[in-house]
Each structure stands twice: as structure tokens, then as C-alpha cells.
PANUGU-495863 format. One record per residue (C-alpha): residue number from 0; residue in one letter; x, y, z. Coordinates in nm, 2 decimals. Example, Ala and Ser with C-alpha at 12.3 -4.5 7.8 and 13.67 -1.06 7.14 Angstrom:
BEGIN
SITE,seq,type,east,north,up
SITE,0,a,1.23,-0.45,0.78
SITE,1,s,1.37,-0.11,0.71
This chain:
BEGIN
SITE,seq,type,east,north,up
SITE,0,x,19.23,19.46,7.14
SITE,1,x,19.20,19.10,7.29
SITE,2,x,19.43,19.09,7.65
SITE,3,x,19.73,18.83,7.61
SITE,4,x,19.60,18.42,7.63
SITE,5,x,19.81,18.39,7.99
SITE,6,x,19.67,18.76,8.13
SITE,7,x,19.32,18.65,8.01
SITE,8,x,19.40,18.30,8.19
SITE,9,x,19.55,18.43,8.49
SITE,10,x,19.25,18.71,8.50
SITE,11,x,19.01,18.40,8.51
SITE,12,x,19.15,18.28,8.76
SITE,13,x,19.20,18.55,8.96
SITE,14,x,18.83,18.60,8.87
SITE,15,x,18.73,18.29,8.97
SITE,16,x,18.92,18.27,9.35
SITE,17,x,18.76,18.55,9.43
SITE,18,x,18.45,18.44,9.37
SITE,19,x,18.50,18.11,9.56
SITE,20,x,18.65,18.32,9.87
SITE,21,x,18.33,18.60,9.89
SITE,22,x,18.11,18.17,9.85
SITE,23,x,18.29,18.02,10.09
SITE,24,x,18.26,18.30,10.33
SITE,25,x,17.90,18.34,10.24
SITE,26,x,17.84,17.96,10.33
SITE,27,x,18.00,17.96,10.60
SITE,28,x,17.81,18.22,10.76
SITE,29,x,17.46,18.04,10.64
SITE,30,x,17.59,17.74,10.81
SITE,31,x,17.63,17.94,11.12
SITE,32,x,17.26,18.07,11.16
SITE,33,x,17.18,17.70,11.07
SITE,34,x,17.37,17.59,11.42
SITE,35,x,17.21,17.88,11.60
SITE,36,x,16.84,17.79,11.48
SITE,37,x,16.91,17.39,11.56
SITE,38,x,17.03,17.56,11.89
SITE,39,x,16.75,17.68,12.00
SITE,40,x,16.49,17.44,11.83
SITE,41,x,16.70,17.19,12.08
SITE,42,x,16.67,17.45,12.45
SITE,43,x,17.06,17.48,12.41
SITE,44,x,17.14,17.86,12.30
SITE,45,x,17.32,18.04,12.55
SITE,46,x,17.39,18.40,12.37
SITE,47,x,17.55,18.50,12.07
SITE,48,x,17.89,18.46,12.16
SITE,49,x,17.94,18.16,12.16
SITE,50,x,17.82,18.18,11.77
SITE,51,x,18.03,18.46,11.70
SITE,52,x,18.34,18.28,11.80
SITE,53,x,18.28,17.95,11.63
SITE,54,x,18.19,18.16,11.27
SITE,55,x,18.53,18.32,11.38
SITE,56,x,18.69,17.99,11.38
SITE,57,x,18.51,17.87,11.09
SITE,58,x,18.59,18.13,10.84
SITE,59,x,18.97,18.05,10.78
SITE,60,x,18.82,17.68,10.72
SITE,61,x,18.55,17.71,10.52
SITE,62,x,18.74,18.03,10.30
SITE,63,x,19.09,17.75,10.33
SITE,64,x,18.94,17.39,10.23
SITE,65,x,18.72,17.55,9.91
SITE,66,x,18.98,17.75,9.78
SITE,67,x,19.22,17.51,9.81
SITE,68,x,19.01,17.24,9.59
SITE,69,x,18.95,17.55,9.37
SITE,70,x,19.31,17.65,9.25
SITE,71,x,19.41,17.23,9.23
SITE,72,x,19.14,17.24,8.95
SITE,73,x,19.23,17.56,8.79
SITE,74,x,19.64,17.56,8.80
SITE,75,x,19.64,17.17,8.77
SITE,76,x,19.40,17.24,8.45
SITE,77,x,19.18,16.93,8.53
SITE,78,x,19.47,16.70,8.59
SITE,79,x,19.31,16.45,8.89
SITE,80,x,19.62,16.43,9.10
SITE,81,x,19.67,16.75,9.12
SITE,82,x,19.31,16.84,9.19
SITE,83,x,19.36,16.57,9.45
SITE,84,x,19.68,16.71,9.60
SITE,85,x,19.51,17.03,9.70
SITE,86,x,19.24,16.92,9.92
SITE,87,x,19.48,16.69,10.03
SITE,88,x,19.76,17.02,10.10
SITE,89,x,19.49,17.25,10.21
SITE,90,x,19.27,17.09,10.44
SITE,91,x,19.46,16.99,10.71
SITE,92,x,19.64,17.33,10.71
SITE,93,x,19.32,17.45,10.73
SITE,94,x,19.18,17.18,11.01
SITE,95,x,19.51,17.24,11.21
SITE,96,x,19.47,17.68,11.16
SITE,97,x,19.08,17.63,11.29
SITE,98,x,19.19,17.47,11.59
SITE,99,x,19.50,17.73,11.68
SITE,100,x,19.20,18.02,11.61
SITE,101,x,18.96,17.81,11.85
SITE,102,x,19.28,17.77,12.12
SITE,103,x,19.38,18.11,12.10
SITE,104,x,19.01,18.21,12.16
SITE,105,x,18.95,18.00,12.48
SITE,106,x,19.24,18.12,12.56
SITE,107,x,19.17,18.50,12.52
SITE,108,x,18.83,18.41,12.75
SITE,109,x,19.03,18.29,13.00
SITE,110,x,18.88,17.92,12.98
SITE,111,x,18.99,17.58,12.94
SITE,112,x,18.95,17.48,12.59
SITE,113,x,18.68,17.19,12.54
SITE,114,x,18.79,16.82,12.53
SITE,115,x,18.84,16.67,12.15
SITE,116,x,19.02,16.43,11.96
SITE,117,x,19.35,16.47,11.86
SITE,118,x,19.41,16.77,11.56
SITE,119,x,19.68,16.58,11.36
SITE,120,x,19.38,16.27,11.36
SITE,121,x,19.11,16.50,11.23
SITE,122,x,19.35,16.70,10.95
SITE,123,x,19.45,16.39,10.87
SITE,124,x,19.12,16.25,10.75
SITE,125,x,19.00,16.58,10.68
SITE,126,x,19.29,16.58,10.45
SITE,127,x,19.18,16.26,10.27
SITE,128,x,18.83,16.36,10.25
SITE,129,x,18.89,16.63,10.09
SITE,130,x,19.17,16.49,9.85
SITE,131,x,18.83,16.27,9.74
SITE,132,x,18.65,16.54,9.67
SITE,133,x,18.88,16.72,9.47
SITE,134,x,18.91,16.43,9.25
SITE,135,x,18.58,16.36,9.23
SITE,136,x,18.53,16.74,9.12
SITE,137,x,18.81,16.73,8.90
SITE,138,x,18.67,16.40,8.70
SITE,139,x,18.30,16.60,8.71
SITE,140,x,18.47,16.88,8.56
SITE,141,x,18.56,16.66,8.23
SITE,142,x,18.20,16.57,8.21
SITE,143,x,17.98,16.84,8.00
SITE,144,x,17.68,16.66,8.11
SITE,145,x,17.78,16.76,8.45
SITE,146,x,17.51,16.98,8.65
SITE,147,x,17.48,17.12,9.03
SITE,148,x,17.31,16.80,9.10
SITE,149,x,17.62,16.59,9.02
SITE,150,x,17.84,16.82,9.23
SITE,151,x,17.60,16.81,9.52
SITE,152,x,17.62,16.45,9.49
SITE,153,x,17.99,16.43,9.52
SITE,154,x,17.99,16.67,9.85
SITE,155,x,17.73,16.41,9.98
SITE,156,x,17.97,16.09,9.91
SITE,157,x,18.27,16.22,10.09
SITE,158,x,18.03,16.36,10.35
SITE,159,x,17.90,16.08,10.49
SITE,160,x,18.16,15.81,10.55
SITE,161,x,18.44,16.08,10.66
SITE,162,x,18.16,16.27,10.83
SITE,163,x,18.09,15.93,11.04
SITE,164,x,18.49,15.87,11.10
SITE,165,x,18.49,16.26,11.22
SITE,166,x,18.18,16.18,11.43
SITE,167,x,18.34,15.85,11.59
SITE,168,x,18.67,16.03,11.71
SITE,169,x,18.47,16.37,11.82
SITE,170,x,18.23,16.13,12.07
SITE,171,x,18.54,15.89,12.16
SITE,172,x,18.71,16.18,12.31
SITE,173,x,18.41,16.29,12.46
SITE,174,x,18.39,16.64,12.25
SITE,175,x,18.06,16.55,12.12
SITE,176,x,17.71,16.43,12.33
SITE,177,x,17.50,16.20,12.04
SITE,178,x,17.21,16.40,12.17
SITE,179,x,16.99,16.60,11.90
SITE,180,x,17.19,16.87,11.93
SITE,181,x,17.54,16.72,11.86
SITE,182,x,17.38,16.52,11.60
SITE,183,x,17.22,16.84,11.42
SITE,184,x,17.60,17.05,11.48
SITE,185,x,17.71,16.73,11.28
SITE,186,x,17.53,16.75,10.99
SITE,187,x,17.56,17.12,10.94
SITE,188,x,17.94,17.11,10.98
SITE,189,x,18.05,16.75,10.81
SITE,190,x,17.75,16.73,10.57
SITE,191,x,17.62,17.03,10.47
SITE,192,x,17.98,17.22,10.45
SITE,193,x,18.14,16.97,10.21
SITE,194,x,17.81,16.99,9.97
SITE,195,x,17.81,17.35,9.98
SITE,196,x,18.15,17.34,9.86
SITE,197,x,18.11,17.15,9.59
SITE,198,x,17.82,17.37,9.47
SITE,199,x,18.08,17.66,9.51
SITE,200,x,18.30,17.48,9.27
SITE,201,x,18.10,17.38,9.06
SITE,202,x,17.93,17.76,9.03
SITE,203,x,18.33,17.93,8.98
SITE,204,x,18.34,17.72,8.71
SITE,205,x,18.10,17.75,8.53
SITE,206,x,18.16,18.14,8.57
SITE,207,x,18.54,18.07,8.45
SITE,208,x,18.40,17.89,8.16
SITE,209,x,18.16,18.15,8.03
SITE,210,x,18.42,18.42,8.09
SITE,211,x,18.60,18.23,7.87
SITE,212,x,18.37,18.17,7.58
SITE,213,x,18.26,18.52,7.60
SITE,214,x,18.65,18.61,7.52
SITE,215,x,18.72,18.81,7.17
């Protein structure tokens, strides 16, 4: 017997969060050994724990921003506003929750928490950079011509310009040295991370979708 249309919807989707949670996680952790290999191709790895406490940090953004664009799609069923309005909801939550976790680990190490610019600036362009994206994802998701490529693509349009506006307040306040190794820690975090999460996006729904058409 077929299950219920909204049991079979909310299944999908159920199915489908999961999916981007055990993704997000997944790239978040990849993007981690990326910073500790650009560490030490650059002479400035100093021990694991520093590593283990940024991928602590990391993990309620990375696991927040891309489910966040995820559900706008789903529960706004491609609508762009709405896919807009949850990057736009759940990144600065996200921004602002990273930088309580990275507080309350300084804090827990009994050290002064490093110099940077102000968290209410950076949520609120991470919260318009990823509003973009969400559109942008949400307008690729109307497209059946649309592949990984396209997806990528869309990660890499938002990355750049709000990756550059991230960049400009991080070395204004002094939080970032535009050395090789604050340069490489930029790309992984503000390029790579946004393309990643596109891909992860773009690979729940395509799961969703085939779930779906294999439905009796």
C-alpha cells in the first residue's frame, strides 16, 4: 500500500535533511584537514589542538548555514523568497553560535580570545551571502538542465565578492595576516565552504527527487 502524499512528503524530507546534516558535517571536516595541510605546507602548525577546536567551532556552522538553505527549498517548495529567507534566517544564527562556541572555548583555555571584526558585521553579510545563494539554488532548482557544475558555479559567485568583504573586515580588525597562510585559511573557509554547500544541495536533491519518482 502506497504511504499517504504528505507522510511520503514529509518522509522526503526528513530523508533529505538528514542527508545534508551527515554532508555538511562530512565537508566540514574535509575542509579542516585542508587548513591543517595549508598549515604545514606554510611552517605554521603548532599541534592538533588548535585544529580540533576550530572543527569544533565549525561544525554548528557548516551543519547550520547548509541545512538552513536546504529546508527554505524544500518547505518553501521552490518559491525564491523563501529559499532566500532561510540563508538569510540561518546564517547569521549560525555566524553569531560559531563565535559564542569559539568564545566559550578561549575561554575554557584560559586565554584571551583573538582580535576580529565585529560578529553582528560578519552575520550580517554572512546573512546576505547566503540569502544569494539560496536564491540562486532555488532558481537552479527550476532548471532540469541543471547539473553539479551549475551548483558549483553558484557557490563560486557568492564566494568571491562576500568572501573579499569577509576578508576586508577580518584584516581591518587585524584578525587576519595577508600572508600565505591567512590567504590559504581564506579560501578554504569563504570559498571552498560555500561551493561545497551548494554541491550538498544540489546532491539532497537530486536524492529527494529520485525518491520521489521511484514512489508507487
Amino acid at each position: 500500500m502506497a504511504a499517504p502524499p504528505m507522510a511520503g512528503a514529509l518522509g522526503r524530507v526528513r530523508g533529505g535533511t538528514l542527508r545534508v546534516v551527515a554532508l555538511s558535517l562530512l565537508l566540514v571536516t574535509t575542509l579542516e584537514v585542508l587548513q591543517v595541510v595549508a598549515a604545514a605546507a606554510t611552517g605554521q602548525i603548532e599541534g592538533p589542538g588548535p585544529f580540533l577546536v576550530d572543527l569544533a567551532q565549525k561544525v554548528p556552522w557548516g551543519v547550520g548555514v547548509c541545512t538552513g538553505i536546504w529546508l527554505g527549498l524544500e518547505l518553501g517548495r521552490g518559491h525564491l523568497l523563501v529559499a532566500a529567507a532561510g540563508g538569510l534566517i540561518a546564517a547569521p544564527i549560525a555566524s553569531l553560535l560559531l563565535r559564542a562556541v569559539a568564545e566559550g572555548a578561549h575561554a575554557l583555555a584560559f586565554v584571551d580570545a583573538p582580535a576580529g571584526p565585529s560578529p553582528l558585521s560578519v552575520a550580517a553579510v554572512r546573512g546576505v551571502e547566503y540569502a544569494c545563494l539560496g536564491l540562486l539554488l532555488a532558481w537552479l532548482a527550476r532548471r532540469p538542465w541543471a547539473g553539479a557544475a551549475h551548483y558549483a558555479a553558484a557557490g563560486l559567485a557568492v564566494a568571491v565578492p562576500f568572501g573579499l568583504a569577509l576578508l576586508a573586515l577580518a584584516e581591518g580588525s587585524g584578525a587576519v595576516a595577508l600572508g600565505a597562510g591567512g590567504m590559504l585559511a581564506w579560501a578554504v573557509d569563504e570559498v571552498l565552504f560555500p561551493i561545497g554547500c551548494a554541491l550538498i544541495v544540489f546532491s539532497a536533491d537530486r536524492a529527494r527527487r529520485a525518491s520521489a519518482g521511484g514512489e508507487v
